[in-house]
PDB file of N, CA, C and O in Angstrom:
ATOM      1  N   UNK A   1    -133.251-137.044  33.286  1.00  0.00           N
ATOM      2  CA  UNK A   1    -131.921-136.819  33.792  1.00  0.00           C
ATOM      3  C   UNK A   1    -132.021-136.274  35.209  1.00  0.00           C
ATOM      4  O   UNK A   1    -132.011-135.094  35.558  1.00  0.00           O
ATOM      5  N   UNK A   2    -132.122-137.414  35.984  1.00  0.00           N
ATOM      6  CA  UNK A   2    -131.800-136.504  37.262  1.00  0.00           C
ATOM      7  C   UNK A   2    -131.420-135.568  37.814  1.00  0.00           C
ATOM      8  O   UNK A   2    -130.990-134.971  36.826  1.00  0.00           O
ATOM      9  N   UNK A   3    -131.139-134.667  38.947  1.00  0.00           N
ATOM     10  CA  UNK A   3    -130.815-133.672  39.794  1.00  0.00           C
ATOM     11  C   UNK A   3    -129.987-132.756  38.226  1.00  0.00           C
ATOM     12  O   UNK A   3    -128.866-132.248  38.227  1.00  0.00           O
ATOM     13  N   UNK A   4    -130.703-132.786  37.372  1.00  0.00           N
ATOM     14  CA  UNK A   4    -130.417-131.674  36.740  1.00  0.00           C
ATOM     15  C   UNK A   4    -131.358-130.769  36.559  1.00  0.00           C
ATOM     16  O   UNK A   4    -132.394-131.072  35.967  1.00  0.00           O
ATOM     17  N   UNK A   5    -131.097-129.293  37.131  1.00  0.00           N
ATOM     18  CA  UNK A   5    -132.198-128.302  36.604  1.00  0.00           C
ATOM     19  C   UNK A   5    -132.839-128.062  34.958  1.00  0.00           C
ATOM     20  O   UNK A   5    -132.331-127.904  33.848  1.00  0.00           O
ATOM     21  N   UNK A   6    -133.952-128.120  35.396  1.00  0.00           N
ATOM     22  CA  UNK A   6    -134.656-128.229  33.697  1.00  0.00           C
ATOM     23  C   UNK A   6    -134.087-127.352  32.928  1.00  0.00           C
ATOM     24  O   UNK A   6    -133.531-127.887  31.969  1.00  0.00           O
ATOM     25  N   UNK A   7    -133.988-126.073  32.963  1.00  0.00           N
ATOM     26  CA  UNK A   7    -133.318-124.734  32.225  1.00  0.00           C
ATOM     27  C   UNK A   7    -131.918-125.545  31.593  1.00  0.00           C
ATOM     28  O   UNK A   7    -131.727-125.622  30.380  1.00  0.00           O
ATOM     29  N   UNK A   8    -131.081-126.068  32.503  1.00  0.00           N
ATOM     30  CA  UNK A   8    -129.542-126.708  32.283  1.00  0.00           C
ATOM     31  C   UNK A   8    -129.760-127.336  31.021  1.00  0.00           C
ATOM     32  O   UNK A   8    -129.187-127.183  29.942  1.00  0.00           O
ATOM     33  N   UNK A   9    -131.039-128.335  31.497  1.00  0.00           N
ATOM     34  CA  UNK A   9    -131.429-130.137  30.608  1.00  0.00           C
ATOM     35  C   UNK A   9    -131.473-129.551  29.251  1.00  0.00           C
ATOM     36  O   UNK A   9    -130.710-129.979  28.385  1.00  0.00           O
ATOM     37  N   UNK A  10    -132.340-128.569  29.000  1.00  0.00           N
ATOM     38  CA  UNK A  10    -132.874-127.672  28.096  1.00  0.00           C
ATOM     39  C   UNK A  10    -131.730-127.464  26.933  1.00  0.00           C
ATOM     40  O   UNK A  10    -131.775-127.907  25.786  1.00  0.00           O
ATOM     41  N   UNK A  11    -130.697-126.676  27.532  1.00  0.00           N
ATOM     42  CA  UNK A  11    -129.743-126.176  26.877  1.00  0.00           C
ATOM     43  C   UNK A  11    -128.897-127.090  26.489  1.00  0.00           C
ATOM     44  O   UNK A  11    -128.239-126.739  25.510  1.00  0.00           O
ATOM     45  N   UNK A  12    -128.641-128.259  26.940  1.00  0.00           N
ATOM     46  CA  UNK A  12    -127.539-129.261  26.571  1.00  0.00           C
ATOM     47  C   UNK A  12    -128.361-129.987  25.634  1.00  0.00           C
ATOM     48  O   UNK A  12    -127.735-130.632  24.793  1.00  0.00           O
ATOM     49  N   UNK A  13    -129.479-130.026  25.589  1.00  0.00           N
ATOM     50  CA  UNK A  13    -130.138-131.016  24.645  1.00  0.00           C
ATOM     51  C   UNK A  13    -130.908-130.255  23.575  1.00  0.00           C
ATOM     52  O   UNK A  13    -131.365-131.031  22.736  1.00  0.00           O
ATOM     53  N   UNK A  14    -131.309-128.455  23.252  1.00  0.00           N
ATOM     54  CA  UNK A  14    -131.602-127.962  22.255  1.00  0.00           C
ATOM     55  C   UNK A  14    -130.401-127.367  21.568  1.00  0.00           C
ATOM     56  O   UNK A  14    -129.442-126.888  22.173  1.00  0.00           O
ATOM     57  N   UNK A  15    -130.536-127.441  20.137  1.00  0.00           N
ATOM     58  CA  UNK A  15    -129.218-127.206  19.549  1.00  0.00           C
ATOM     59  C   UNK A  15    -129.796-125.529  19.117  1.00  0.00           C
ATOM     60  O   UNK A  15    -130.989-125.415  18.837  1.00  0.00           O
ATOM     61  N   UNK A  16    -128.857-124.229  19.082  1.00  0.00           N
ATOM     62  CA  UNK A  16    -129.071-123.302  18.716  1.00  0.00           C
ATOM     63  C   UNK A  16    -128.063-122.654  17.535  1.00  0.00           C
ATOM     64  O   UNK A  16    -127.076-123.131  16.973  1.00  0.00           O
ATOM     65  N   UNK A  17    -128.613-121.605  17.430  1.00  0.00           N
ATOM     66  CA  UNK A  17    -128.235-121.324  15.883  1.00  0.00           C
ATOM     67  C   UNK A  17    -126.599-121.196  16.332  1.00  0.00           C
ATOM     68  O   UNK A  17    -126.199-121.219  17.496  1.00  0.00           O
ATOM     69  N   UNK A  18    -125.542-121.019  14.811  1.00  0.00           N
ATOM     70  CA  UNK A  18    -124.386-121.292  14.462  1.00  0.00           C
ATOM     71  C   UNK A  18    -123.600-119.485  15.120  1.00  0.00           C
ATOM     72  O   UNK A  18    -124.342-118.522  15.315  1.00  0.00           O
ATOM     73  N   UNK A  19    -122.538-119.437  15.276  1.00  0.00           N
ATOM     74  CA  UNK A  19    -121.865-118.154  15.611  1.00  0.00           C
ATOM     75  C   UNK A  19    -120.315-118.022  14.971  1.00  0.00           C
ATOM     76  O   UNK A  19    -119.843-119.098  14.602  1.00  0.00           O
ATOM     77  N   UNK A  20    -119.806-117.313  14.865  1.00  0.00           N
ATOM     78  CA  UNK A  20    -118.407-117.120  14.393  1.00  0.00           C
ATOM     79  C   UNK A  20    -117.409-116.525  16.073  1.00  0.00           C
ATOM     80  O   UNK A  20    -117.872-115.831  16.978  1.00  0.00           O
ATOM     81  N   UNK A  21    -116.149-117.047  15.980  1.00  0.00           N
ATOM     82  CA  UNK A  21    -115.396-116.310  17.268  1.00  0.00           C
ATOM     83  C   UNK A  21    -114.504-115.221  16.575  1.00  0.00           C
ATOM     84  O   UNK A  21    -113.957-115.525  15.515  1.00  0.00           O
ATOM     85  N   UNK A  22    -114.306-113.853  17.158  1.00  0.00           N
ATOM     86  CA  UNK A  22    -113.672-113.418  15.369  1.00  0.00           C
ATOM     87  C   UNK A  22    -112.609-112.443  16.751  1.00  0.00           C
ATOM     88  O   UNK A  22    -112.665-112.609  17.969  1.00  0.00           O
ATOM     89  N   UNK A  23    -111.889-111.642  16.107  1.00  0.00           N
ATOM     90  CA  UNK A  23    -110.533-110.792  16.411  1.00  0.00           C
ATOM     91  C   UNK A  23    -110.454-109.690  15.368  1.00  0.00           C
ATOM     92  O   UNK A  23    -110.089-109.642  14.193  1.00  0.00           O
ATOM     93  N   UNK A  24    -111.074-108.576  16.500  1.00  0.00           N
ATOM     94  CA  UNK A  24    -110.979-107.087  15.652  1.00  0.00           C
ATOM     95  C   UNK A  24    -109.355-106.403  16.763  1.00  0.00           C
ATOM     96  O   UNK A  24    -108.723-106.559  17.808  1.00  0.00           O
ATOM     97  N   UNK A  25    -109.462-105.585  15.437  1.00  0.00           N
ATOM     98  CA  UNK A  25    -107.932-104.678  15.501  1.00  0.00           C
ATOM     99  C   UNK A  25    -108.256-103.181  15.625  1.00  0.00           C
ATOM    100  O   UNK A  25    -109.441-102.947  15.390  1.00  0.00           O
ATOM    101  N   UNK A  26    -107.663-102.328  15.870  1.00  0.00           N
ATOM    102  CA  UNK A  26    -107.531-100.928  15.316  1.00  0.00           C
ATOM    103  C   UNK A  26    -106.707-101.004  13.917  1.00  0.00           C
ATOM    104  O   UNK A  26    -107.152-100.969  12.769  1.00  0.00           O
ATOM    105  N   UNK A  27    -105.556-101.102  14.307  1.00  0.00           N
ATOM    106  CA  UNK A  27    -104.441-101.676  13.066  1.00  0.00           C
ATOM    107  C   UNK A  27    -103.701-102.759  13.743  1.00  0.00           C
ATOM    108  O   UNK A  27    -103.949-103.413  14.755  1.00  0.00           O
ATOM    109  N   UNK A  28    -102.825-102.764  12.989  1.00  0.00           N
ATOM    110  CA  UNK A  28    -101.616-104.055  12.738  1.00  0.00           C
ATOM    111  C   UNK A  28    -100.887-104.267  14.157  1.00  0.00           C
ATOM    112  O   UNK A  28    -100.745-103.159  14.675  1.00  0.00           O
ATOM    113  N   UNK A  29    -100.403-105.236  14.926  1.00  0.00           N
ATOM    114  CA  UNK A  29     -99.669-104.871  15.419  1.00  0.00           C
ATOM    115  C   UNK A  29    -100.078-104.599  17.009  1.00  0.00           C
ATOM    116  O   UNK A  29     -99.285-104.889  17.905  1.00  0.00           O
ATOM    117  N   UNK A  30    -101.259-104.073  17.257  1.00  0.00           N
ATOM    118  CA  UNK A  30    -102.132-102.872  18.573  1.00  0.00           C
ATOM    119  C   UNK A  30    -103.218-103.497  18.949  1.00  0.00           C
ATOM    120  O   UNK A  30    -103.352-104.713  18.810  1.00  0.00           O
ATOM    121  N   UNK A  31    -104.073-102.755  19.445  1.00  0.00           N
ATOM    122  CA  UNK A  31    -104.928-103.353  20.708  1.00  0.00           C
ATOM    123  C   UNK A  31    -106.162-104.572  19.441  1.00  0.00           C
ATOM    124  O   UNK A  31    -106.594-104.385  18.304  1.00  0.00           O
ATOM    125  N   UNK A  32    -106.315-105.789  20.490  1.00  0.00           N
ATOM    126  CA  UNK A  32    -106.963-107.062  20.320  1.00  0.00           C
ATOM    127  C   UNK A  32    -108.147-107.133  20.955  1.00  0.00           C
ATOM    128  O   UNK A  32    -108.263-106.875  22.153  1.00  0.00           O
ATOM    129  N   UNK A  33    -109.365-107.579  20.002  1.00  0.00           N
ATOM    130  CA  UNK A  33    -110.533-107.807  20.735  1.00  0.00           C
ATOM    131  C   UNK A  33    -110.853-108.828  20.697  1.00  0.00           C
ATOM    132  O   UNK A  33    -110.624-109.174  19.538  1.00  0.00           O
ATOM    133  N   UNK A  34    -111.380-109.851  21.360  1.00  0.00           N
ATOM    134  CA  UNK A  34    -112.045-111.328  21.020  1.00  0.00           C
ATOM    135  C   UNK A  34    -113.539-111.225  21.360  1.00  0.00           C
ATOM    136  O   UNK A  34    -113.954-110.825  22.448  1.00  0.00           O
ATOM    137  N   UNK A  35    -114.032-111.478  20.705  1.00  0.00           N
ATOM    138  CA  UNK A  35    -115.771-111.864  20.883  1.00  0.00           C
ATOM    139  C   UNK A  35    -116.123-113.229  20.055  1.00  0.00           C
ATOM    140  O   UNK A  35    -115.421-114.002  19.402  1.00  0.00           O
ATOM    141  N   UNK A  36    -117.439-113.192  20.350  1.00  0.00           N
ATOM    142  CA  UNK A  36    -118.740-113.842  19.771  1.00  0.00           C
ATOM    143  C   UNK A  36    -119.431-113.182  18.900  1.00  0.00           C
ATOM    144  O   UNK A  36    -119.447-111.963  19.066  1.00  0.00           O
ATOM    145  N   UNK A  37    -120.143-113.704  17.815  1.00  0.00           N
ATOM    146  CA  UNK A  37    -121.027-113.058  16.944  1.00  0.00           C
ATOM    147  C   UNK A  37    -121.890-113.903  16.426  1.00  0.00           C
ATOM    148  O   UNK A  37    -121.716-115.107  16.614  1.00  0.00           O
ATOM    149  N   UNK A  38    -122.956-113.451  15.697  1.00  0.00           N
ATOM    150  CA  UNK A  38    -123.703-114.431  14.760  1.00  0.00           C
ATOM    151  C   UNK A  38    -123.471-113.644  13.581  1.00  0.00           C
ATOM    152  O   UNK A  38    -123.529-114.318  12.553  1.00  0.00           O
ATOM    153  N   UNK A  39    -123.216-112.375  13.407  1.00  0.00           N
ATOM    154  CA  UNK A  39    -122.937-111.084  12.615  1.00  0.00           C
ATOM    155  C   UNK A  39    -121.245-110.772  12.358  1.00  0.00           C
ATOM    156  O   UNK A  39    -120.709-109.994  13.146  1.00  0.00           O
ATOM    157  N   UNK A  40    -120.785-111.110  11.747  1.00  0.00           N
ATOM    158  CA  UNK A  40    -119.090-110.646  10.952  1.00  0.00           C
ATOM    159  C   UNK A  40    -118.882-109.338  10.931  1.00  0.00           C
ATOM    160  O   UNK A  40    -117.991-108.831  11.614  1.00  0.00           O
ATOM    161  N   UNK A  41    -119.851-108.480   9.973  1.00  0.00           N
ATOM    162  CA  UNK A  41    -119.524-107.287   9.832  1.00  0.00           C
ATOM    163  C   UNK A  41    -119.429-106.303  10.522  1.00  0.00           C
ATOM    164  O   UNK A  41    -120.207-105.452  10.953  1.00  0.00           O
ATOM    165  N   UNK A  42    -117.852-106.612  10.616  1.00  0.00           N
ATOM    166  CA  UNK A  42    -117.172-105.399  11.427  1.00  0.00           C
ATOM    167  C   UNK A  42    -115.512-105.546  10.862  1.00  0.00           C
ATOM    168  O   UNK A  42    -115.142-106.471  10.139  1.00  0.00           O
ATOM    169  N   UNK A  43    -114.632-104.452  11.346  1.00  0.00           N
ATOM    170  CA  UNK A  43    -113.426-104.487  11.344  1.00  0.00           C
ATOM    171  C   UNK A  43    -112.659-105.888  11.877  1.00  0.00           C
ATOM    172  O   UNK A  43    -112.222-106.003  13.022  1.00  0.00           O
ATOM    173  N   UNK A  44    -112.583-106.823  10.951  1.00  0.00           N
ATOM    174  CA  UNK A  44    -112.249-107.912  10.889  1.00  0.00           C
ATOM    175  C   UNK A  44    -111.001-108.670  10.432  1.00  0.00           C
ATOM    176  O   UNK A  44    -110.698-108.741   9.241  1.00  0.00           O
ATOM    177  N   UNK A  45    -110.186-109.311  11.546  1.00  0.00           N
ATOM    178  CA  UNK A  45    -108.794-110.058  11.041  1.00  0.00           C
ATOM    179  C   UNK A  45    -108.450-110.935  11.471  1.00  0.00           C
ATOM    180  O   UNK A  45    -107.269-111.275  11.542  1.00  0.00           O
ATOM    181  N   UNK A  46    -109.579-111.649  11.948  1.00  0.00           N
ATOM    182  CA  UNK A  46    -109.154-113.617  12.434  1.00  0.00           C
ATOM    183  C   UNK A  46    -110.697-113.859  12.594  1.00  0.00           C
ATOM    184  O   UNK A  46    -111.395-112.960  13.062  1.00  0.00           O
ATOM    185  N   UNK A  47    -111.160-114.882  12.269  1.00  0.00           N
ATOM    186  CA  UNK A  47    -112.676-115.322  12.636  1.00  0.00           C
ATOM    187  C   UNK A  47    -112.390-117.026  12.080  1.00  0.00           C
ATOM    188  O   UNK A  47    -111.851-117.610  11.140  1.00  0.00           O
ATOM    189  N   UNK A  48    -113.184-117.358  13.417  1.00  0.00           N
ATOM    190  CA  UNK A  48    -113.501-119.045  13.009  1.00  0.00           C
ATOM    191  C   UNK A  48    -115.057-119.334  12.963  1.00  0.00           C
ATOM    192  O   UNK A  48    -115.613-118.365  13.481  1.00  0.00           O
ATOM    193  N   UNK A  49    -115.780-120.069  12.643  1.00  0.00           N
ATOM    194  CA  UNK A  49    -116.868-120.393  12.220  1.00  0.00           C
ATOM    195  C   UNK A  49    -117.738-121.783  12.943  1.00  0.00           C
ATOM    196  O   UNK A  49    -117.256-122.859  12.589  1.00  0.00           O
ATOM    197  N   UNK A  50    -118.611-121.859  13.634  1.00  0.00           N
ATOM    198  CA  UNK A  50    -119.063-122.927  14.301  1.00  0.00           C
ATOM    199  C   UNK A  50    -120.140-123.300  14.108  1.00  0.00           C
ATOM    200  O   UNK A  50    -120.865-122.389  13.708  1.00  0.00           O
ATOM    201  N   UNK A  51    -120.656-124.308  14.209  1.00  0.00           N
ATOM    202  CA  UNK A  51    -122.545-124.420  14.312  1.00  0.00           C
ATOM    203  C   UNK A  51    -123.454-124.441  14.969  1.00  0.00           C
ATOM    204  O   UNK A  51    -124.672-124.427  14.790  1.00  0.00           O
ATOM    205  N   UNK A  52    -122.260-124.506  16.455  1.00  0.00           N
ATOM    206  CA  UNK A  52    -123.383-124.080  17.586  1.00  0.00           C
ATOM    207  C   UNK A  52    -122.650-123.153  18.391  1.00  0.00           C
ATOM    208  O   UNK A  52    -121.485-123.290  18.763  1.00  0.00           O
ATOM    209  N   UNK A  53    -123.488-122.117  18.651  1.00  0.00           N
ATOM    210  CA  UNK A  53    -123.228-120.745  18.938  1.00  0.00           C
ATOM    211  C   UNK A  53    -122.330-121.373  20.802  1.00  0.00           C
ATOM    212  O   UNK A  53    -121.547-120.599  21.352  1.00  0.00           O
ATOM    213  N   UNK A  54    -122.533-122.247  21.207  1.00  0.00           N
ATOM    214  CA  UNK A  54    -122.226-122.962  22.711  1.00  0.00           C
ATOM    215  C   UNK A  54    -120.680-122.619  21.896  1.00  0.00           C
ATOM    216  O   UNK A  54    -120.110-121.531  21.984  1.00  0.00           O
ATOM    217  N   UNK A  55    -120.295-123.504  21.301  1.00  0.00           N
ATOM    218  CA  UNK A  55    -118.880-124.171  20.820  1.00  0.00           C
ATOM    219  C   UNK A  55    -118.381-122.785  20.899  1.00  0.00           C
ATOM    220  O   UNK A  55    -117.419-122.539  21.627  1.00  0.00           O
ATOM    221  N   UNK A  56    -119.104-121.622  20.032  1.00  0.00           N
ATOM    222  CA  UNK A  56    -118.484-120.199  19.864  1.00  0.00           C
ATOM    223  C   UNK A  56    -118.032-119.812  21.348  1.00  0.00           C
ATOM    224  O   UNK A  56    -117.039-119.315  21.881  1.00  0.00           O
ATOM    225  N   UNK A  57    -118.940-120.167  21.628  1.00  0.00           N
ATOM    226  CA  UNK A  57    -118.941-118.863  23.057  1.00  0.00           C
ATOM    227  C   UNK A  57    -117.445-119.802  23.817  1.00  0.00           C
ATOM    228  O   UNK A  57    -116.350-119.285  24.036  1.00  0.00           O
ATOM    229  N   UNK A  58    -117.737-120.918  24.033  1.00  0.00           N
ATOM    230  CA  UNK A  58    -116.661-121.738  24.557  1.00  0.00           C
ATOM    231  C   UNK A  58    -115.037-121.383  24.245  1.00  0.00           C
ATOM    232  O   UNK A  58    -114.126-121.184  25.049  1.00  0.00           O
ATOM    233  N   UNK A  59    -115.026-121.381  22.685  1.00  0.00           N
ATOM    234  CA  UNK A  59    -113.405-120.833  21.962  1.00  0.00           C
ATOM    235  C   UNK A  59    -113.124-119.677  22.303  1.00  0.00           C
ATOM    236  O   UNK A  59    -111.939-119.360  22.402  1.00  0.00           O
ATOM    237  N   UNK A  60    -114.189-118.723  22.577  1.00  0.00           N
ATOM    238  CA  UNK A  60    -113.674-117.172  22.317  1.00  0.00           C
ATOM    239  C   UNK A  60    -113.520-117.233  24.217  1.00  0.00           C
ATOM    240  O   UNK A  60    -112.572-116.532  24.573  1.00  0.00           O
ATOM    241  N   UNK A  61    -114.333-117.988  25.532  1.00  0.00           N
ATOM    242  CA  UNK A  61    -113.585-117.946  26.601  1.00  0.00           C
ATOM    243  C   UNK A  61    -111.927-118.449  26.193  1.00  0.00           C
ATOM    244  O   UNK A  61    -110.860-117.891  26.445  1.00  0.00           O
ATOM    245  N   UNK A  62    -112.163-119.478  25.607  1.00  0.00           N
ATOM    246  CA  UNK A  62    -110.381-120.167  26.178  1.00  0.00           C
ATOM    247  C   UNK A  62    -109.861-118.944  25.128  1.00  0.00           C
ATOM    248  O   UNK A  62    -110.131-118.190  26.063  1.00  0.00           O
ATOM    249  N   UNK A  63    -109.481-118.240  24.307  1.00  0.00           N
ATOM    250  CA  UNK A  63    -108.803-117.988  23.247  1.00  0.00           C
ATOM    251  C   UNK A  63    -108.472-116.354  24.026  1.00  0.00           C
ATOM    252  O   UNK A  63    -107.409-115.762  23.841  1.00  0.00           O
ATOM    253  N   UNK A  64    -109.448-115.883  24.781  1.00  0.00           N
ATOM    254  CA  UNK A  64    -109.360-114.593  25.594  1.00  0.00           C
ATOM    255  C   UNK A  64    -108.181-115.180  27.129  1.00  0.00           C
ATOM    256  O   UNK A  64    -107.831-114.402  28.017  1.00  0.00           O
ATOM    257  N   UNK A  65    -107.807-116.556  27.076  1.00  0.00           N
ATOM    258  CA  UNK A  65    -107.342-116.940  28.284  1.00  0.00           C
ATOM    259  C   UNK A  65    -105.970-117.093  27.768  1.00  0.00           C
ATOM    260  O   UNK A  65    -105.069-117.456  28.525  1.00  0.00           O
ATOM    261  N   UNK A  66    -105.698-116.763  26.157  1.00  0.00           N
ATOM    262  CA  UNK A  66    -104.528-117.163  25.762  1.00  0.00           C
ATOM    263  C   UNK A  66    -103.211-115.434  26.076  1.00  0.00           C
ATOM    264  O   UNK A  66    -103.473-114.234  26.153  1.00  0.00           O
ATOM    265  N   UNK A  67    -102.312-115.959  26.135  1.00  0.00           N
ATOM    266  CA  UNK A  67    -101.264-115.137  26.512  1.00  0.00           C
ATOM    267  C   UNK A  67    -101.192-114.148  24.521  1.00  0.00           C
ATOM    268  O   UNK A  67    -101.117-114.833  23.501  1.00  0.00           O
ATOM    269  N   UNK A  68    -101.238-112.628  24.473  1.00  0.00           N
ATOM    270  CA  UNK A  68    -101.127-112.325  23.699  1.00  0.00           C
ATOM    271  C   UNK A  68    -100.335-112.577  22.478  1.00  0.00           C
ATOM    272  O   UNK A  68    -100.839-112.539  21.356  1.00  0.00           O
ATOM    273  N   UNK A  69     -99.102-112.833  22.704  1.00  0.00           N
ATOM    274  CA  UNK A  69     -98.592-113.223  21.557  1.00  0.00           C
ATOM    275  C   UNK A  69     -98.986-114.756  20.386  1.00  0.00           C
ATOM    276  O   UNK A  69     -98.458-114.934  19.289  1.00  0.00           O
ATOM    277  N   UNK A  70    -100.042-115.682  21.051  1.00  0.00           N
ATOM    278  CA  UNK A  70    -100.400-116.506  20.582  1.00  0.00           C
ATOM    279  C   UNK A  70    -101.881-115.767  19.566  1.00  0.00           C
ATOM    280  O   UNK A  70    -102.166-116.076  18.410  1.00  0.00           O
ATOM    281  N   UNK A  71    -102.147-115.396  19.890  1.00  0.00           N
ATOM    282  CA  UNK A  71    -103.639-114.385  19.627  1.00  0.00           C
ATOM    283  C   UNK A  71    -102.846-113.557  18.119  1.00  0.00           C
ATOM    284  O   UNK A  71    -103.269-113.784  16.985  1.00  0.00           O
ATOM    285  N   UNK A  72    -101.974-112.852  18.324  1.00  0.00           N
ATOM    286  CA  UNK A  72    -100.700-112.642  16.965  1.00  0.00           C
ATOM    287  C   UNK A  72    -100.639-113.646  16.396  1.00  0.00           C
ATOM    288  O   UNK A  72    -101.235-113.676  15.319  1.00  0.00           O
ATOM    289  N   UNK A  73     -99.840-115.021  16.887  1.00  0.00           N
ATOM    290  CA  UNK A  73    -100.030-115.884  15.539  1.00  0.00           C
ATOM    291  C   UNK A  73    -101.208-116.624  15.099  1.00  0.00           C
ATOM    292  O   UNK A  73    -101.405-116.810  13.898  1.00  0.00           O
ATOM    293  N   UNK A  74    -101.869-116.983  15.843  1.00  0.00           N
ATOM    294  CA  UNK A  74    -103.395-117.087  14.968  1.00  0.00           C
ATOM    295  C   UNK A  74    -103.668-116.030  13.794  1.00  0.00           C
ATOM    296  O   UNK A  74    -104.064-116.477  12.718  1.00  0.00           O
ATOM    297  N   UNK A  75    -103.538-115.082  13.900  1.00  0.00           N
ATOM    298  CA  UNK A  75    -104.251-113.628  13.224  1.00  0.00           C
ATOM    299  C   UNK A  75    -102.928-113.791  11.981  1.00  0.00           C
ATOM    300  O   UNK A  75    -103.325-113.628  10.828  1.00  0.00           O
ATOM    301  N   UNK A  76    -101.719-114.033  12.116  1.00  0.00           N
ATOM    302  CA  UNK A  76    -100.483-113.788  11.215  1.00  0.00           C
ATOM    303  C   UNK A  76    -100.895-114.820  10.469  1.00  0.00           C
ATOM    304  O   UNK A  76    -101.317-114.422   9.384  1.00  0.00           O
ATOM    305  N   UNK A  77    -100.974-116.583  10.671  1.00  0.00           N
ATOM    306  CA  UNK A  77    -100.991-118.215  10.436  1.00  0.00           C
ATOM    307  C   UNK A  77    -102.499-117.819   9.173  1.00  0.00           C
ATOM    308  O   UNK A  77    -102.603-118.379   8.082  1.00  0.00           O
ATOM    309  N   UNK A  78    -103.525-116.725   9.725  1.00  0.00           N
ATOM    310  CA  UNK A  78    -104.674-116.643   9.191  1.00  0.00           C
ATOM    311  C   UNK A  78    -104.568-115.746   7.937  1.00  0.00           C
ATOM    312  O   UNK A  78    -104.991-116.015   6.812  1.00  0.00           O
ATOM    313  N   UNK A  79    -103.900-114.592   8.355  1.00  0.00           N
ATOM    314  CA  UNK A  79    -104.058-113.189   7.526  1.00  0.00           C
ATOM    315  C   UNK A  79    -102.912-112.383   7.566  1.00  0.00           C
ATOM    316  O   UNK A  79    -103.021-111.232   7.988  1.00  0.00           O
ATOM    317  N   UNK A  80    -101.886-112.793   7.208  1.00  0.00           N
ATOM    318  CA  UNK A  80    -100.054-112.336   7.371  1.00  0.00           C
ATOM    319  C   UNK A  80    -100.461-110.711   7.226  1.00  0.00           C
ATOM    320  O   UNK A  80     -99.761-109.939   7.881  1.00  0.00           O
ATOM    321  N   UNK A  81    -101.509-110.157   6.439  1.00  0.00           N
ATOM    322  CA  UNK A  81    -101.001-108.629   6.272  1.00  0.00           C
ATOM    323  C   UNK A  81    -101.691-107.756   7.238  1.00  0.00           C
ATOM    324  O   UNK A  81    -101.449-106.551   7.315  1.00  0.00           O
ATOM    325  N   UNK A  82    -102.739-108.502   8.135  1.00  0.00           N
ATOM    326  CA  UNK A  82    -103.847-107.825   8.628  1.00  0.00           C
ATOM    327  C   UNK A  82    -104.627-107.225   7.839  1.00  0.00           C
ATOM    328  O   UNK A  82    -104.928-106.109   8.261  1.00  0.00           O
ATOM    329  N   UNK A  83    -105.252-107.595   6.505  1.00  0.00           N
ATOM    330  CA  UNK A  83    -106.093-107.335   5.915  1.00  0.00           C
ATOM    331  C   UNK A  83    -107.837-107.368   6.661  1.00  0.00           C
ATOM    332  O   UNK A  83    -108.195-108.104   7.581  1.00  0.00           O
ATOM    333  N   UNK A  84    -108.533-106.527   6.061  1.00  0.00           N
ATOM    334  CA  UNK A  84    -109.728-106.403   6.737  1.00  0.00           C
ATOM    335  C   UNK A  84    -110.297-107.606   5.970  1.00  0.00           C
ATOM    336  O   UNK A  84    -110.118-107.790   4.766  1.00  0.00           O
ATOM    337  N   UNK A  85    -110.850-108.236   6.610  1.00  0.00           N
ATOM    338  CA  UNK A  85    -111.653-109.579   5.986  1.00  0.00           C
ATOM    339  C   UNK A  85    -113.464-109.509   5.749  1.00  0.00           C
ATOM    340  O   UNK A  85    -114.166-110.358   5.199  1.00  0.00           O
ATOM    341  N   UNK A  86    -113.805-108.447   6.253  1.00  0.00           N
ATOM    342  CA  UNK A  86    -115.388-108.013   5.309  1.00  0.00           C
ATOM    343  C   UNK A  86    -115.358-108.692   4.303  1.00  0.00           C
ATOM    344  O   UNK A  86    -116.107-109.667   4.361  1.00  0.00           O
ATOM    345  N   UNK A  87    -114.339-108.491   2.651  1.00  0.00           N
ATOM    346  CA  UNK A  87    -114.826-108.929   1.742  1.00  0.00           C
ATOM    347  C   UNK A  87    -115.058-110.443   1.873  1.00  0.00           C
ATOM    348  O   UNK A  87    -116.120-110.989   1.573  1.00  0.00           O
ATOM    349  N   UNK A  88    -114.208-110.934   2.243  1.00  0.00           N
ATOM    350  CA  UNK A  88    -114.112-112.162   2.463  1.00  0.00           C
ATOM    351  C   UNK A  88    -114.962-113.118   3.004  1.00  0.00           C
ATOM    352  O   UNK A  88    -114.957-114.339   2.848  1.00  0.00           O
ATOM    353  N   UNK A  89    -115.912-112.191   3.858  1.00  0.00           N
ATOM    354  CA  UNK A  89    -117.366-112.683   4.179  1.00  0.00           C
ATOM    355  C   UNK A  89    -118.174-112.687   3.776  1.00  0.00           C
ATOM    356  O   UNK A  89    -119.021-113.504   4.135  1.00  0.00           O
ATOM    357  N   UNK A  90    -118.476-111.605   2.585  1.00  0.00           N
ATOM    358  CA  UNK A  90    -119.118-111.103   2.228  1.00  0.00           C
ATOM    359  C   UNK A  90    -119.963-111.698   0.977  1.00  0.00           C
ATOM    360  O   UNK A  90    -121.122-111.455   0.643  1.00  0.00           O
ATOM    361  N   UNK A  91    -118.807-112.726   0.282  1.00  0.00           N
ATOM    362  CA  UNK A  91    -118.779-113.081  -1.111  1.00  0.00           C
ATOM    363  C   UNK A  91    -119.855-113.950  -0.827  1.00  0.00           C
ATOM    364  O   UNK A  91    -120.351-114.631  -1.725  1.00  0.00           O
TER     365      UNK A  91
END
């Protein structure tokens, strides 16, 4: 592949392990976090699931670019009570 740096070539063509994009809370309602993980366990109330950790990292940029109240209905559409979702990973 031409005038592509090897490091670049590397990464578009090795596949790496899987990640989750997830949305921690304090409570209901209040301050929003978006990350990346390969690890769930934490204070948990929206998470999506991918197989390549790229795709993760990709959703949780655009999803941090979204205007807050959309970031609410994802989390409501997912988990209406704001329940902590640990167990739910867990099983």
């Amino acid at each position: 592949m031409a005038g592509l740096v090897p490091a670049i070539h590397v990464l578009q063509t090795s596949r790496m392990a899987g990640g989750y994009v997830y949305i921690l809370t304090n409570r209901p309602n209040d301050i929003l976090y978006v990350g990346v993980t390969y690890d769930l366990l934490k204070r948990l109330v929206y998470f999506e699931q991918f197989d390549d950790i790229r795709d993760a990292i990709q959703r949780e940029h655009n999803i941090k670019h979204w205007p807050r109240a959309w970031n609410f209905q994802k989390i409501v559409a997912m988990n209406p009570d704001w329940n902590d979702l640990y167990d739910e990973i867990t099983k």
